[in-house]
Every structure is written in structure tokens, then in C-alpha cells.
C-alpha positions as CSV (number, residue, x, y, z in Angstrom):
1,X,-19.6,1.1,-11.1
2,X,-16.1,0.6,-12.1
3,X,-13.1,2.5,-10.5
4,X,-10.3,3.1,-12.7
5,X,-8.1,5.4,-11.5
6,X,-4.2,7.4,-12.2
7,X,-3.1,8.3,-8.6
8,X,0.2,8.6,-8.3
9,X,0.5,9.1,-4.4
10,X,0.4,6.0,-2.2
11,X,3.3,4.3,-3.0
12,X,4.9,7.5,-1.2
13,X,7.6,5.7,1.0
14,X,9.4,7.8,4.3
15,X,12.0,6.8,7.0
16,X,10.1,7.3,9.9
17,X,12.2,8.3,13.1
18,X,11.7,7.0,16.8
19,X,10.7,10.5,17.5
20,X,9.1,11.6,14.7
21,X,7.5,11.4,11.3
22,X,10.6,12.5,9.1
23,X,9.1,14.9,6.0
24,X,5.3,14.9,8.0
25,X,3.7,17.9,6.4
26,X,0.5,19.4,7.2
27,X,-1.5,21.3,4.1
28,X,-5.0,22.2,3.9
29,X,-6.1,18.4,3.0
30,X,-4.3,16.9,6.3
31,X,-0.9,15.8,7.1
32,X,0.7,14.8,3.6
33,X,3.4,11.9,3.3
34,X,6.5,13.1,1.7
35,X,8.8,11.4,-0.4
36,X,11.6,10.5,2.5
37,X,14.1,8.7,1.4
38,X,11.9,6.7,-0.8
39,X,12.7,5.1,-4.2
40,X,13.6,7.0,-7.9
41,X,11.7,6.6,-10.6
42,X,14.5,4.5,-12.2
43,X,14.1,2.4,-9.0
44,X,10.4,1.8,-9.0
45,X,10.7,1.6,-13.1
46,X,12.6,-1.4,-12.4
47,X,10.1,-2.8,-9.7
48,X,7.6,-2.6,-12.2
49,X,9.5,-4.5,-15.0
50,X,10.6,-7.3,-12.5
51,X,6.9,-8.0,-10.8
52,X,5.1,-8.3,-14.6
53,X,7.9,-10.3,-15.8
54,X,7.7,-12.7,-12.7
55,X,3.8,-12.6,-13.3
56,X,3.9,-13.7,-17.0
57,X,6.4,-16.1,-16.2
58,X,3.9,-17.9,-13.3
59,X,1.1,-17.2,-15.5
60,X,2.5,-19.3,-18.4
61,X,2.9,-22.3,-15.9
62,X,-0.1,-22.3,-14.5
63,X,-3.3,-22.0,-16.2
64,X,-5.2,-21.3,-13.3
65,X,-3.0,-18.0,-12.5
66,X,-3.9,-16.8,-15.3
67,X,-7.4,-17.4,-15.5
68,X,-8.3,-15.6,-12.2
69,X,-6.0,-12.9,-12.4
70,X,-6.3,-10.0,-15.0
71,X,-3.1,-8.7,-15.9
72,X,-2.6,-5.2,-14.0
73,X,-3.3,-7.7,-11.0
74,X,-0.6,-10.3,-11.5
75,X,1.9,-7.2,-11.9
76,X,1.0,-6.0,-9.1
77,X,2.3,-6.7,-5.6
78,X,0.9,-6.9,-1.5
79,X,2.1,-5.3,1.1
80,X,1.7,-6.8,5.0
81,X,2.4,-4.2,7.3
82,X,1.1,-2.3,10.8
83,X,-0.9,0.2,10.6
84,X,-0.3,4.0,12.0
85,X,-2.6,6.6,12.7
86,X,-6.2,7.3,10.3
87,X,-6.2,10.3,9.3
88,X,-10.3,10.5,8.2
89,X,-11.0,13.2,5.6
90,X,-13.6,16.0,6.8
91,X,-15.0,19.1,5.1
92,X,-13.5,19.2,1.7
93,X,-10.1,17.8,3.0
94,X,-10.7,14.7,0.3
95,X,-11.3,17.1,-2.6
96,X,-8.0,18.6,-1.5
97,X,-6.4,15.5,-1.5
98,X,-7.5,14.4,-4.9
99,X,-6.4,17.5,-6.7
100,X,-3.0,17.0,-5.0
101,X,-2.8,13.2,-6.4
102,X,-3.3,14.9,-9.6
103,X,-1.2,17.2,-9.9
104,X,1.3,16.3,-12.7
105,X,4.1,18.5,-11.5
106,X,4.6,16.5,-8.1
107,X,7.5,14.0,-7.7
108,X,5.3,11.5,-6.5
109,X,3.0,12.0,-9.5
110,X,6.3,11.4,-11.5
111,X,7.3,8.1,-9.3
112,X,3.9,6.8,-9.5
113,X,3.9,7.0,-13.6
114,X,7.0,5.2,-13.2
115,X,5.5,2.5,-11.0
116,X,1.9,1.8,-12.8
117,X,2.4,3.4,-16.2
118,X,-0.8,6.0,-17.1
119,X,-3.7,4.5,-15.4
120,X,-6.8,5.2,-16.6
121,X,-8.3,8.2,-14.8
122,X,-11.0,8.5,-11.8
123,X,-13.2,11.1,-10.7
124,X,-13.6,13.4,-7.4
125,X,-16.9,11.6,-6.8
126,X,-15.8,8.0,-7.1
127,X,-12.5,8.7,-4.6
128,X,-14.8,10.5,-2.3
129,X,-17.3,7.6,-2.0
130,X,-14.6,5.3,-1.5
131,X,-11.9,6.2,0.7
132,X,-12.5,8.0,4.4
133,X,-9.1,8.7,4.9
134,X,-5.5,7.4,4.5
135,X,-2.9,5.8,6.9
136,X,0.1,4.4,6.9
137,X,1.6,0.9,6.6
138,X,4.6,-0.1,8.4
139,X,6.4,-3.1,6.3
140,X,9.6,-2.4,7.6
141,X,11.2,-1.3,10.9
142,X,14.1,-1.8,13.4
143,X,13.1,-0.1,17.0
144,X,14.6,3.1,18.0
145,X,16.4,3.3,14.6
146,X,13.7,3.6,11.4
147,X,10.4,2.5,9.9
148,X,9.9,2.1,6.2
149,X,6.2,2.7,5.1
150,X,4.0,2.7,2.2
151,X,0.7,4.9,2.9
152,X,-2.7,3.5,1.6
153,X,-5.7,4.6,1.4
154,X,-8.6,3.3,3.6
155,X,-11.7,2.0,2.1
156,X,-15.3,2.9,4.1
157,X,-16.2,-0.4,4.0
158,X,-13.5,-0.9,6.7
159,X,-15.3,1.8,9.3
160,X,-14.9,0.6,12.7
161,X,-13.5,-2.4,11.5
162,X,-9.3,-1.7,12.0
163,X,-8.0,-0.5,15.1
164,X,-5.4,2.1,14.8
165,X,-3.1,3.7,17.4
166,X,-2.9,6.8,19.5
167,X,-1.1,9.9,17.0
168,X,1.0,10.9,20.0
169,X,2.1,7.6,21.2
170,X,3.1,6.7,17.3
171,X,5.1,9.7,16.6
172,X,6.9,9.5,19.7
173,X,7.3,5.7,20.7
174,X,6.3,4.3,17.3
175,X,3.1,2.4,18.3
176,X,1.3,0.5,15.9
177,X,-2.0,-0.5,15.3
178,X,-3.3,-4.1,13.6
179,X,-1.9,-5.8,11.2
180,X,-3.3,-5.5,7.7
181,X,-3.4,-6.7,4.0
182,X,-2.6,-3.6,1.6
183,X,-3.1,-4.1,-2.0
184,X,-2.1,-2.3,-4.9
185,X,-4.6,-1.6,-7.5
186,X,-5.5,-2.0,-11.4
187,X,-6.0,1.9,-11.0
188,X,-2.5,2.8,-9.3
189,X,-3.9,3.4,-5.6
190,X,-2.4,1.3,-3.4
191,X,-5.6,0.4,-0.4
192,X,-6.2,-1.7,3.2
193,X,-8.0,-4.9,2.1
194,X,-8.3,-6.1,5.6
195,X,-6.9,-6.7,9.3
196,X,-4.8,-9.6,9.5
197,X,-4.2,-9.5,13.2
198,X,-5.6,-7.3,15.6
199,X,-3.0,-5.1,17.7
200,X,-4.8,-6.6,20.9
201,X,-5.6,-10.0,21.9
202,X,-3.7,-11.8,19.1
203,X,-0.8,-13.9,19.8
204,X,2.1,-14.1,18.2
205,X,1.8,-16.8,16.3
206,X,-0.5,-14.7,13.4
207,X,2.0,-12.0,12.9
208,X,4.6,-15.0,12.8
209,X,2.4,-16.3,10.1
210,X,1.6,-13.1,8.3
211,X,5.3,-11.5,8.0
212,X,6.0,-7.7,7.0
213,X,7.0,-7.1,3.7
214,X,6.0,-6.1,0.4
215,X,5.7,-9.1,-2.0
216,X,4.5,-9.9,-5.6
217,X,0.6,-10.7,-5.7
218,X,1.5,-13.3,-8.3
219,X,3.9,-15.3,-6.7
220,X,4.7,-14.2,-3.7
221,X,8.4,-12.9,-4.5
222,X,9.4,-10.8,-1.7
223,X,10.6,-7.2,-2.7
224,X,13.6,-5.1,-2.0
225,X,12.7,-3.2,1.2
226,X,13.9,-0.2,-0.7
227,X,11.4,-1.2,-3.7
228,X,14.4,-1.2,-6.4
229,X,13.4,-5.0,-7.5
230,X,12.4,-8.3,-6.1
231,X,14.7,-9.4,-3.5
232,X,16.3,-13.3,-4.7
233,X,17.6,-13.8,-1.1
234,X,14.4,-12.5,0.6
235,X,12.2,-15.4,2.2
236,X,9.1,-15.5,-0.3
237,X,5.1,-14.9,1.2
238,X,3.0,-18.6,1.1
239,X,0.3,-16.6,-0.8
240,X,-1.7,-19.7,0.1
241,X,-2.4,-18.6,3.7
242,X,-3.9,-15.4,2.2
243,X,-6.7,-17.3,1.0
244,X,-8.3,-18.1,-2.8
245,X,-6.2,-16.2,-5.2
246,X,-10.0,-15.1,-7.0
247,X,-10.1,-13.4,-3.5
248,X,-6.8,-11.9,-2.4
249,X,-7.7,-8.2,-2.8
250,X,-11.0,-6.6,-3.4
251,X,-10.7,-4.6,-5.9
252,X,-13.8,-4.0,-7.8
253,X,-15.9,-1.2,-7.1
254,X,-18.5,-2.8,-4.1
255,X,-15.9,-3.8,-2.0
């Protein structure tokens, strides 16, 4: 089954403070993320232009590129990032949630058209059967002071499999859980692909090798931590220790 999609939500970024989740809203689908300080549409218009550029650029150098990825993929970018809290769907909290993603009169819905253009659209069933909830990826932080985040949703294939932190000891002290792999998608959702490093028992050395950021899935370009455009003096991701580029993010629908 295939899963295109037009959400509009997940690239919805926040400044999180030490004591708090700043613009943390609760509705009748769960807490919501709210836009924050996050990026304008101009802003992520630009993000969009610069990644697919950089992607047809690589592509036209290297055969291979090109070959295994499509072209909503090499436009696309990663993000590396600690996870917060899982917040699982229950009752009819995801049917909630969907009709919010589309609801053309949000600002989100409005950044995200920005972001991904008009991405093909997705029904209630296939986001249902995906997802069991959402959470939120820390890319971005400086203790005490802020977190930058992008929220993704969480696939069911990764039940049991990511280990997430205590809501009261996050929103207070800012713990974090593992470290993940979130991809964006060829239908606009931005998703956990899988732990990087676990919270507990890994040393240093895999978070050292698996640095936070948001970067381009093509080459590896690290991005503005304010997502206006590829950073030229940020330290670019060695897209190598992700693995075969065929099998960077699992995308297709029986992942």
C-alpha cells in the first residue's frame, strides 16, 4: 500500500524553556506543538529551494545518487536529535489529530505548503495504521537556556523499541530520551526511522559520532538551526555512517 500524504504539521518548531514547554497546548487530540518561535513560510520557502538545488547538484555528479534516490527524497533532509516524551494516541485522539493536520486555515498547514509544496493527500485509515503517537525531537539545545525541536511522528513498527523520558522530569529539567534518526517524507510528515543511541548504557562516543542537527538527506549539508537555509559554515553529517543510502529512511508503506 502506498502512503502519500499532505500533512503540514511536523515540521512545527518551539523554543522549549528549562521549565517548561513554551506554547504546549492541550486539545481534545493531546497536547499540540505550537508554532514557537519557529520559522516563516518565506524562511522554510527558502529551505526548500536550497536542499533540492543542493540535491540536483549531487545528483548530476554522481550517478549512483540519483539512481537510488527518487526526487522528493534527495530534497529532503534528516534530522538527529533526542527524543522527548510519546505521546500514544488513544480513543479517537488520532482521528483528532488528522483533521487538525488538515485543516487548511492553520499556520502550520500554511508553513508546511511552503516547506513540501501540495503533497499528494492520505487518508484517516492509512495515518491511523501507521503512527501510535507523536514526540518530539530535540536537534538543538543549550542547558538551562533553550531547546529547538522538530516533532515527528512515531511509526508502530517502533513499539517498545525507543525509550523515552519521564513527562515530568522533561518539562522541568529537560531530560531526554535516545537518540534517534528522523526523516522527512515524500508525503510531507516528517517520522522516527530508528534509535541511534540509547539514553542508557551508550557511551559517548555514538552521540559523538551521531551529532544533533538537521541536515540534507542528499549530501549531508547541515541546516540553519533556525531552518532559513543550509548553513555554509555548519560542520556537514558523514551520511556514510548512516548506512546504504538505498536504506537511509524507510519510507515505503511496510516499514
Amino acid at each position: 500500500m502506498s502512503f502519500p500524504s499532505n500533512s503540514r504539521w511536523l515540521l512545527a518548531l518551539t523554543v522549549l524553556g528549562a521549565a517548561g514547554l513554551a506554547g504546549c497546548a492541550s486539545t481534545s487530540a493531546g497536547p499540540q506543538l505550537s508554532l514557537g518561535l519557529g520559522p516563516n513560510t518565506q524562511q522554510l520557502g527558502s529551505l526548500h529551494q536550497e536542499l533540492a538545488n543542493s540535491a540536483k547538484s549531487t545528483a548530476a555528479k554522481n550517478a549512483v545518487s540519483a539512481a537510488v534516490a527518487p526526487e522528493a527524497m534527495r530534497a529532503g533532509f534528516l534530522v538527529i536529535g533526542d527524543v522527548f516524551p510519546l505521546y500514544r494516541y488513544s480513543g479517537d485522539q488520532a482521528a483528532r489529530q488528522y483533521a487538525m493536520l488538515h485543516d487548511p486555515g492553520t499556520a502550520l498547514h500554511k508553513q508546511f505548503e511552503a516547506l513540501v509544496g501540495t503533497p499528494q493527500a492520505y487518508s484517516e485509515a492509512q495515518f491511523a495504521q501507521r503512527y501510535e503517537g507523536w514526540t518530539s525531537i530535540i536537534y538543538d539545545s543549550v542547558p538551562l537556556l533553550y531547546m529547538r525541536n522538530i516533532s515527528g511522528l512515531v511509526p508502530r513498527s517502533l513499539d517498545g523499541r525507543v525509550d523515552y523520558p519521564n513527562r515530568f522530569m522533561s518539562f522541568e529539567f529537560g531530560s531526554t530520551g535516545d537518540r534517534v534518526l528522523g526523516c522527512s517524507t515524500p508525503w510531507g510528515l516528517v517520522e522516527v526511522s530508528r534509535v541511534l543511541c540509547h539514553g542508557k548504557g551508550d557511551d559517548a562516543s555514538c552521540r559523538a559520532k551521531y551529532p544533533r542537527g538537521v541536515y540534507s538527506v542528499a549530501t549531508g549539508e547541515r541546516v540553519k538551526s533556525d531552518l532559513s537555509g543550509l548553513d555554509p559554515k555548519g560542520k556537514p553529517l558523514a551520511l556514510s555512517a548512516l548506512g546504504p543510502a538505498a536504506k537511509l529512511c524507510t519510507w515505503n508503506a511496510a516499514s
